[in-house]
DODORO-876264 format. One record per residue (C-alpha): residue in three letters; x negated, y, z. Coordinates in pm, 1 decimal. Example, Ala and Ser with C-alpha at 12.3 -4.5 7.8 and 13.67 -1.06 7.14 Angstrom:
2
code;east;north;up
ALA;-1230.0;-450.0;780.0;
SER;-1367.0;-106.0;714.0;
% end
This chain:
107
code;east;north;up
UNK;-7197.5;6558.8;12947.8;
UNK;-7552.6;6673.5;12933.0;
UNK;-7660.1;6504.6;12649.7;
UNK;-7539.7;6625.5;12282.5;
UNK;-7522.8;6371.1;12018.7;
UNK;-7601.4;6383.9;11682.5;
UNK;-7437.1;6185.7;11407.8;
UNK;-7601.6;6079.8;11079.0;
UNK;-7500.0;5925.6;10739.1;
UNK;-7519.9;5515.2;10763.8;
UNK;-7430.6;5483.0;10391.6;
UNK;-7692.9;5411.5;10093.6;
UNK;-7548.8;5722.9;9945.1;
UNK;-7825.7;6048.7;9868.1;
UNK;-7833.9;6296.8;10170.2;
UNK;-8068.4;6568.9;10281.2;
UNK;-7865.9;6623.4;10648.1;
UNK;-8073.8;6872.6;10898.3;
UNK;-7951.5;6727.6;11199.1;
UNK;-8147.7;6916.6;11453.3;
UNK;-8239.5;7273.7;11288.2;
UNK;-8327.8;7497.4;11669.5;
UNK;-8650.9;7698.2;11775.8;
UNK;-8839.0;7400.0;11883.5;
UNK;-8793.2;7124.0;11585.0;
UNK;-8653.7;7036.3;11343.4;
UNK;-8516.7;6679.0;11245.0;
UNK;-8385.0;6596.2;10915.2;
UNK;-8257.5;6260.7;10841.7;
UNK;-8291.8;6194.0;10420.1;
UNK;-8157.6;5885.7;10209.3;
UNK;-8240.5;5878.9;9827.5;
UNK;-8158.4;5615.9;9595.6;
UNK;-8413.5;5509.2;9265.2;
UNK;-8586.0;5854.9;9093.4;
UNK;-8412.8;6092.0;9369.5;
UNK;-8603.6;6301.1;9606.1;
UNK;-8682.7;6643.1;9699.8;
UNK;-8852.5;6979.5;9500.9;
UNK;-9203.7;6973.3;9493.6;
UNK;-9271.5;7260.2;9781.8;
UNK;-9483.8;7337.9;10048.6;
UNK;-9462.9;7174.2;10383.8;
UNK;-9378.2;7515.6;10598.1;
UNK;-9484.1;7335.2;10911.9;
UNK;-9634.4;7044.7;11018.9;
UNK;-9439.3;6757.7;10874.5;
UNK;-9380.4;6398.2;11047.0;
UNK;-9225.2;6167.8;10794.5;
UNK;-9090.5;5808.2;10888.4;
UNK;-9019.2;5574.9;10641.5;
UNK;-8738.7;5369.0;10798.9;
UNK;-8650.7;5148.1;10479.5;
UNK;-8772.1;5112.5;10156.0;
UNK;-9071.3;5291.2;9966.6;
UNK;-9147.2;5641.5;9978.0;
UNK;-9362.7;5768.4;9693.4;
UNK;-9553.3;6139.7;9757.0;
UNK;-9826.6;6322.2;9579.6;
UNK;-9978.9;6565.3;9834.9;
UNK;-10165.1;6901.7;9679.0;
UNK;-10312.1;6749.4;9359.4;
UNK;-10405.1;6391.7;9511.0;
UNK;-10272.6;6063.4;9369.9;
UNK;-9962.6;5947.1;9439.4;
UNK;-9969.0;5709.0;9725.2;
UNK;-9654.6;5454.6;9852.1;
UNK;-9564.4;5368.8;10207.5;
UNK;-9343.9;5123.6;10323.6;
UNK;-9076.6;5101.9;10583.9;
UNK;-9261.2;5133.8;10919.9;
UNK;-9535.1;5369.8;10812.8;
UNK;-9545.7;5736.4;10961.3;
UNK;-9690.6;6032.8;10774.4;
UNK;-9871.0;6366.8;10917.5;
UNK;-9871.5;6594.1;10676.5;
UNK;-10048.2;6938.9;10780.4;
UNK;-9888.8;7277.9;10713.9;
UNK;-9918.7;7420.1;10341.7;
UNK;-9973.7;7105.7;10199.2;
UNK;-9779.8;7087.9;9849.3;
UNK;-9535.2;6832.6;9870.4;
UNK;-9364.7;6592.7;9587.1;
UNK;-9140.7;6334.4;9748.4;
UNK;-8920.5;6096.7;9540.1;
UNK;-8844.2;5741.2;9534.1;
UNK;-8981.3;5525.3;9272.3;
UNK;-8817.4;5176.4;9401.0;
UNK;-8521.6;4998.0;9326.0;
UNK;-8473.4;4960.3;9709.5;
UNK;-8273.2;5254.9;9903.8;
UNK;-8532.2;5551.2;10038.1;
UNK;-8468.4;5625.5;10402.6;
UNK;-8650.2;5902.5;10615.8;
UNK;-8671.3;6067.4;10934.9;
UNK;-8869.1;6370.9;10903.3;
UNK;-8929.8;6606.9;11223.0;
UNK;-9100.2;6980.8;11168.2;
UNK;-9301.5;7049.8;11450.4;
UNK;-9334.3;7323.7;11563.4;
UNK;-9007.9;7474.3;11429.2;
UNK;-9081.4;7644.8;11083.9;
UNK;-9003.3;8041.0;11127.4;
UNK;-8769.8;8075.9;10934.3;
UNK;-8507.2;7791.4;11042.3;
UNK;-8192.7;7748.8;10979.6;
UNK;-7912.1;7713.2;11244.8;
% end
């Protein structure tokens, strides 16, 4: 087989899974339910963010808090502070890719 495959949570359930995590990217795949989300922290890359379903609520650096809905893609430069979280009743779900591959990954 040359290809490898990568499997990822289906369920509405809260996960943070680094699915691809190698010297050229990295591709997380994220799923947070109402008032879940991540630590306010610096983007240590630049940061591609796909909202796949529901709302995804961020405050970058000390902007307002903007919403995007499912189908909207984010660029989001390196060291830009990050807050992500979900506000909405409806299930959070995200593909976010780190391009180039932050330093100081994780295999």
């Amino acid at each position: 087989m040359i290809e490898k495959v990568y499997k990822y949570s289906t369920s509405d359930e809260m996960a943070v899974e680094k699915l691809i995590m190698d010297e050229n990217v990295n591709y997380l795949h994220m799923v947070f339910n109402k008032d879940e989300g991540l630590p306010e922290h610096y983007s240590n890359s630049n940061v591609y963010m796909n909202v796949i379903r529901g709302k995804l609520t961020i405050g970058l650096n000390d902007q307002d808090e903007h919403q995007y809905s499912k189908g909207s893609l984010l660029e989001i430069p390196y060291n830009t502070k990050m807050n992500v979280k979900n506000c909405d009743n409806d299930v959070l779900e995200l593909i976010v890719v780190k391009a180039p591959a932050p330093q100081n990954y994780n295999k």
